[in-house]
C-alpha positions in Angstrom: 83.1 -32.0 40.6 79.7 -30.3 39.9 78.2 -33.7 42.1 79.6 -32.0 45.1 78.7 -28.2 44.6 75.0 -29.1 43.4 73.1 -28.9 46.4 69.6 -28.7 44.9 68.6 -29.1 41.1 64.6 -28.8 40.8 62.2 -28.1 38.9 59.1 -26.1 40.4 56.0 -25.4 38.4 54.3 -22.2 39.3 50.7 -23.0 41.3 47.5 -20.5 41.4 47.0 -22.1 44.7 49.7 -22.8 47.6 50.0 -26.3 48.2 48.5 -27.4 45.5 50.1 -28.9 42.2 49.2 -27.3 39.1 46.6 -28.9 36.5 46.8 -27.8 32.5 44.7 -28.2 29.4 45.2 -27.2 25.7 46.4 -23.9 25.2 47.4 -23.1 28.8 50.8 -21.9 29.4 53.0 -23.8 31.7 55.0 -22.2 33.2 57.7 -22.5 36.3 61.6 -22.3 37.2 64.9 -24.7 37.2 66.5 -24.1 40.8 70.2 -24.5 40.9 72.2 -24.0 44.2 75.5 -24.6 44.2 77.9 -25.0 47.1 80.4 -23.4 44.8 81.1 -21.4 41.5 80.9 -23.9 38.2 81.2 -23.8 35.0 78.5 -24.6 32.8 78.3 -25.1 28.8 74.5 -24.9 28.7 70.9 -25.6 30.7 68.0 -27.1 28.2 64.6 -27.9 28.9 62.6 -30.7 26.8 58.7 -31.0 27.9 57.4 -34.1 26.0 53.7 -35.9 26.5 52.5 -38.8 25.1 50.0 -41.7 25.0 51.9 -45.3 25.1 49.9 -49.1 25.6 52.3 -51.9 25.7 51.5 -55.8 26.2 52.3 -59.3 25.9 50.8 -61.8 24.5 52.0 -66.1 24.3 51.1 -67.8 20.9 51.3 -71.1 20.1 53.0 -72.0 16.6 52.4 -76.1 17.1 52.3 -78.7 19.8 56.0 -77.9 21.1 57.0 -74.6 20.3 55.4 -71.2 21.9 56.5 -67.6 21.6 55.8 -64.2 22.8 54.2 -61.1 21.2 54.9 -57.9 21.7 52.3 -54.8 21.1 52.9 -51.4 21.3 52.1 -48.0 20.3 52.3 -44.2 20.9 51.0 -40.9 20.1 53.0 -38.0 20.8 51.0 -34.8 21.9 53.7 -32.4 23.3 57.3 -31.7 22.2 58.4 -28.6 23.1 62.3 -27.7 23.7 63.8 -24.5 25.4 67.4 -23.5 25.9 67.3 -21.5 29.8 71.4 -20.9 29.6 73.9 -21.4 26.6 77.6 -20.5 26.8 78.8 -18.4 23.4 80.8 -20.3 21.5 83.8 -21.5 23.4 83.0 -19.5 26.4 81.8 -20.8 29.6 79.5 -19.7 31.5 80.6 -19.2 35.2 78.2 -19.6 37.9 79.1 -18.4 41.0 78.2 -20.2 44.5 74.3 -19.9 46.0 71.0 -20.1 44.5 70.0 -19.4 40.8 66.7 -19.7 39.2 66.0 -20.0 35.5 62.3 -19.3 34.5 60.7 -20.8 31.9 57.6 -20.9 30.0 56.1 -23.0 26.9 52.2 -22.9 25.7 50.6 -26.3 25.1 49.0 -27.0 21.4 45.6 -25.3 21.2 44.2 -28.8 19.9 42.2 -31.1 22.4 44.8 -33.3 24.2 44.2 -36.2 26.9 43.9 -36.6 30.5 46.7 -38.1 32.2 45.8 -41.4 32.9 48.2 -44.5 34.3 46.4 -47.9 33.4 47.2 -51.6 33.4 48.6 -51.6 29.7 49.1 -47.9 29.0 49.7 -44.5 30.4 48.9 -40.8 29.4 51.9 -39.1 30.7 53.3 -35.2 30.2 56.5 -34.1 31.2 59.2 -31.6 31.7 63.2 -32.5 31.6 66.3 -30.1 32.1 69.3 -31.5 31.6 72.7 -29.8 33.0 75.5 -29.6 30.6 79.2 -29.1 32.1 82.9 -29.8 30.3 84.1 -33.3 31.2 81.6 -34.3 33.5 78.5 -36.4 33.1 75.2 -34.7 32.0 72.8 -34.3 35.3 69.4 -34.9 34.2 66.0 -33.8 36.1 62.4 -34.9 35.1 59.0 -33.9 36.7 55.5 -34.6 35.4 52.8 -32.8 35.4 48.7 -33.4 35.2 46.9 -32.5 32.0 43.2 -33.0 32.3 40.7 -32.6 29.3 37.6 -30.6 30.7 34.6 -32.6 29.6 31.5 -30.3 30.2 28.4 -32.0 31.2 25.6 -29.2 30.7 25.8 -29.8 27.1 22.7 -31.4 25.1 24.7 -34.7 24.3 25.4 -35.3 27.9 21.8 -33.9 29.9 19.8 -36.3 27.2 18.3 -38.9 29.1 19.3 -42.6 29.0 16.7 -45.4 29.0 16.0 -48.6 27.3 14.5 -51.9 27.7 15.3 -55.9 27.2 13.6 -59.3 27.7 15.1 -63.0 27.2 13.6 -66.1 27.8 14.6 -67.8 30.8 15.3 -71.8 30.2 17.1 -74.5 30.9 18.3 -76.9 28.6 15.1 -77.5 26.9 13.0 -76.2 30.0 11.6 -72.7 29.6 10.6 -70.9 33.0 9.1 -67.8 31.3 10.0 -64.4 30.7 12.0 -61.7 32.2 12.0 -58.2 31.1 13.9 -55.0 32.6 12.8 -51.7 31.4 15.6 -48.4 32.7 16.3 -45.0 32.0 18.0 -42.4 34.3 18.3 -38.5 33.7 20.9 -37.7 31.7 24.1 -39.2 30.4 26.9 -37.2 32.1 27.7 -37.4 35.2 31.0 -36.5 37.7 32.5 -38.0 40.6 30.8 -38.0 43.7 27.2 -38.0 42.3 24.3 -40.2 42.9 22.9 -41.5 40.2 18.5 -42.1 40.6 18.0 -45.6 38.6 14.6 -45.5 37.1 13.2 -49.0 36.9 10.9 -51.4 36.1 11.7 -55.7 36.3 8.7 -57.9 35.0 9.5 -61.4 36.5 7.7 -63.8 34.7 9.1 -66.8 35.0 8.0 -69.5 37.5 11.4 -68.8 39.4 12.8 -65.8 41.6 14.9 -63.2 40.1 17.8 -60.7 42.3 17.8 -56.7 39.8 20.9 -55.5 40.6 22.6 -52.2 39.0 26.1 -52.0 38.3 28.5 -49.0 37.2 31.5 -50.2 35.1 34.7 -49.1 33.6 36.3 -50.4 30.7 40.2 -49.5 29.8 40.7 -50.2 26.1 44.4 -50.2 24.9 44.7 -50.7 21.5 48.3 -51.7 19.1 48.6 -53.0 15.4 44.9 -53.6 14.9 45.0 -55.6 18.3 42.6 -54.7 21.1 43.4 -55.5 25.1 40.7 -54.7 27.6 40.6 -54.0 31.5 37.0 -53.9 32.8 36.3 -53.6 36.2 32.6 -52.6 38.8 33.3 -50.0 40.1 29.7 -48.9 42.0 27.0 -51.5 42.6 23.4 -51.6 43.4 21.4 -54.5 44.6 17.5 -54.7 45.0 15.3 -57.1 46.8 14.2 -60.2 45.5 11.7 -60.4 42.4 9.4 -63.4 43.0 7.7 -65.7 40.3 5.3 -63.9 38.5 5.7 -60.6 40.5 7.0 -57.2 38.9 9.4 -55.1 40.9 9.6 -51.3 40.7 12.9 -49.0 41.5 11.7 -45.1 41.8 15.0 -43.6 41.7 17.1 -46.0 43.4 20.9 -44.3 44.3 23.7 -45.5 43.5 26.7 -43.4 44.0 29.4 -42.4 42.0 33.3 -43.2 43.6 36.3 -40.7 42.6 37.5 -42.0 39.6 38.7 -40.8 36.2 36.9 -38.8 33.7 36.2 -40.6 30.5 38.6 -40.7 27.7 36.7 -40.3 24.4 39.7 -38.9 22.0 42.9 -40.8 22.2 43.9 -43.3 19.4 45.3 -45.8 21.5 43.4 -46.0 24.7 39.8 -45.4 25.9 37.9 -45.0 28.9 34.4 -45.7 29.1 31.9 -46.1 31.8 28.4 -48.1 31.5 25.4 -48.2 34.0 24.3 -51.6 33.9 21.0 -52.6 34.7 20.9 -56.2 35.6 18.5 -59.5 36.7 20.2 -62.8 38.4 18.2 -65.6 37.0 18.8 -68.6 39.2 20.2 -71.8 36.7 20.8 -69.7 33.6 22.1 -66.2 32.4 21.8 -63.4 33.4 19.7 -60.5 31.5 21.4 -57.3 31.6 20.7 -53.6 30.0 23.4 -51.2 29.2 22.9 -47.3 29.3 26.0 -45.1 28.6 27.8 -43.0 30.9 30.2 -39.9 30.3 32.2 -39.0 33.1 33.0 -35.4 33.0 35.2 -33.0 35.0 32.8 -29.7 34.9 29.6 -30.6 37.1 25.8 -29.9 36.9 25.3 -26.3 37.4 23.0 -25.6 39.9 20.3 -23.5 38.1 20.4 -24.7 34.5 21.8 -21.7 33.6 25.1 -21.3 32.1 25.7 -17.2 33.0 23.9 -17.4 36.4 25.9 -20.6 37.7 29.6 -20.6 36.3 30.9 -18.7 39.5 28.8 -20.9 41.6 30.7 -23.9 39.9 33.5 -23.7 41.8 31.6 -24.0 45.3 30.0 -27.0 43.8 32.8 -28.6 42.1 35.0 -28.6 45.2 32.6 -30.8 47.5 32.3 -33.6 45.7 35.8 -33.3 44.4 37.0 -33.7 48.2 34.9 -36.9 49.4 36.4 -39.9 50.5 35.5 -43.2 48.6 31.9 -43.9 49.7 31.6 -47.2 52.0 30.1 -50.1 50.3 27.6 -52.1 51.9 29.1 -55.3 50.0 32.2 -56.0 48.0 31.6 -54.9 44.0 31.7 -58.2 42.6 34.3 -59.7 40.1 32.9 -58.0 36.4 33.0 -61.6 34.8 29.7 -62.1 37.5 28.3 -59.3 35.9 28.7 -59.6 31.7 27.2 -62.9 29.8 28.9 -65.1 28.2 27.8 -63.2 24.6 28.5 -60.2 26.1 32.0 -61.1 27.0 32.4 -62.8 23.5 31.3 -59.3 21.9 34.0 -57.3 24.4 36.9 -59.0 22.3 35.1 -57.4 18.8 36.4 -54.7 17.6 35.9 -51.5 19.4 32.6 -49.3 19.3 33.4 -46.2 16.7 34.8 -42.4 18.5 32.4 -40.6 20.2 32.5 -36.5 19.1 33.2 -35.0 22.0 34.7 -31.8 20.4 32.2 -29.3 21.3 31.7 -29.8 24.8 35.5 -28.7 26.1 35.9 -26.0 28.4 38.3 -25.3 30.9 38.3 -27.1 33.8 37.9 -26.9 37.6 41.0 -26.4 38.9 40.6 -28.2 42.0 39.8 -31.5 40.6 43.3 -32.7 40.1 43.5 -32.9 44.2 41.1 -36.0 44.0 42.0 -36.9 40.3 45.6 -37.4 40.8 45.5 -38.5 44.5 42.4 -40.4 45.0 42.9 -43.9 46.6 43.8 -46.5 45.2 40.5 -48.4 43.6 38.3 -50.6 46.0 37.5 -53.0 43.6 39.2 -55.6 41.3 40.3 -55.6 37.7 39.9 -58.8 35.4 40.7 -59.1 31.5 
């Protein structure tokens, strides 16, 4: 029985860097070998290899169809972006192929499609996953079957004129209560540039005009929000995953942040391009007013995988990139001075109304792909697990 001679059946993906698992983007080749060792000769019809990717969301929802009687919804959907298939070892016609004891590599090689895929990504409704499986094909015995994955990751450049424009804005609401109204409160924000990568600081630029007869708490918050989406349906994850507080604004007093830092934790790059599932990042600028709701300003964030290069120079600074890129990509989570709070403490109640809309249009990222860092799947792929909590 082939069970007993197999000692090893593996797949191994060849590495630029010992140690260190391999990370692909369009149009790279992957490329690697299936390891046989047997503890004795076999026969063998043939050895095939399948490498598939794809994006799938899945979810549940209960409906109500009258007082007594419920049911359960189902939404799905997928988007295939690999399928490739490769025969490594194929007997002729009736002939079998006879293998004889000890080890036996069969190498293997397959380009991925030129056009933009998406970054592996493992979410609470939906998962970006690529993959490679070989299956082992012998006379009247069952087929053995071997999968591995492997990481894809989009490069999203940030030294591009979409992602160094500045971010700023401003917003005011009348604070009041009932039919009581304690003033005005204004925020006015902007920070440098739009894209940013993990491990950065972010300055926060602002400016809170407290005008009511009450004190107000500015806090900043950096959130991401996980958008699956199925059959015209839209499911949402949104979580803090940075926060920022100030000190307190009293009543008729104007507070002024000059850069205030908040940092940037190892997380994800965004995901801009898939059909089924986003992943987007907002700064959001934000003033607790006691007894009613709270005012808060959103400024976009892109979260790339290529960093700022040092010198604003594209020829002078891409070999000084990789220096760069490899100290923030090996940092530890930051410690927090206090817990990120729950995100339904941060959004309004219109605000969470307008998060069950219908989803903000694609943003073009086409022309700002290059190819990636290499080292940024070690924290990508095997950063912590998150430090803060996830709520529909």
């Amino acid at each position: 029985m082939i069970f007993g001679k197999l000692k090893k059946f593996d797949i191994v993906f060849d590495s630029p860097e010992i140690d260190s698992p391999p990370v692909f983007s369009s149009g790279d080749v992957v490329s690697g070998k299936v390891v046989l060792d047997l503890a004795g000769e076999c026969k063998v019809e043939s050895l095939k290899l399948h490498a598939e990717g794809f994006a799938k969301v899945y979810w549940t929802e209960s409906r109500s169809a009258g007082s007594s009687t419920a049911y359960t919804q189902n939404y799905s959907d997928e988007v295939e972006y690999l399928n490739r298939r490769e025969v490594l070892l194929q007997a002729d016609n009736a002939e079998l192929i006879l293998l004889p004891a000890g080890r036996h590599e069969f190498p293997f090689s397959f380009q991925l499609p030129d056009e933009t895929l998406v970054t592996s990504f493992e979410g609470k409704h939906g998962s970006v996953r690529y993959w490679v499986k070989v299956k082992l094909h012998r006379p009247w015995a069952t087929v053995r079957k071997i999968k591995k994955e492997f990481t894809v990751i989009e490069p999203i450049d940030i030294n591009t004129p979409a992602l160094l424009a500045p971010q700023a804005g401003s917003k005011d609401k009348m604070a009041r209560v009932w039919y009581h109204n304690f003033g005005q409160v204004s925020i006015t924000a902007k920070i440098d540039r739009k894209g940013y990568t993990p491990g950065e600081v972010i300055p926060v630029f602002a400016e809170f005009d407290n005008a009511t007869s009450r004190s107000v708490v500015p806090k900043a918050y950096i959130t991401q929000t996980q958008t699956f989406l199925a059959r015209g349906t839209m499911k949402q994850k949104q979580a803090v995953v940075a926060t920022l507080s100030g000190d307190v604004v009293g009543a008729q007093r104007r507070e002024t942040w000059h850069g205030r830092a908040i940092k940037i934790p190892p997380v994800g790059p965004s995901i801009l391009q898939c059909r089924i599932i986003k992943v987007e990042y907002m700064l959001r600028v934000c003033v607790d007013v006691p007894g009613t709701s709270k005012l808060c300003l959103e400024l976009p964030l892109v979260m790339g995988t290529i960093p700022l290069h040092p010198f604003g120079s594209r020829t002078s600074s891409v070999s000084s990139q990789y220096s760069v890129n490899l100290e923030w990509l090996r940092m530890a989570i930051p410690e927090q001075p206090e817990p990120p709070p729950d995100y339904s403490s941060v959004v309004t109640d219109e605000e969470a109304e307008q998060n069950t809309m219908a989803h903000r249009p694609e943003e073009d990222l086409s022309g700002i792909m290059e190819h990636p860092l290499r080292a940024f799947v070690q924290e990508f792929r095997f950063r912590p697990p998150p430090v803060y909590c996830e709520v529909s």
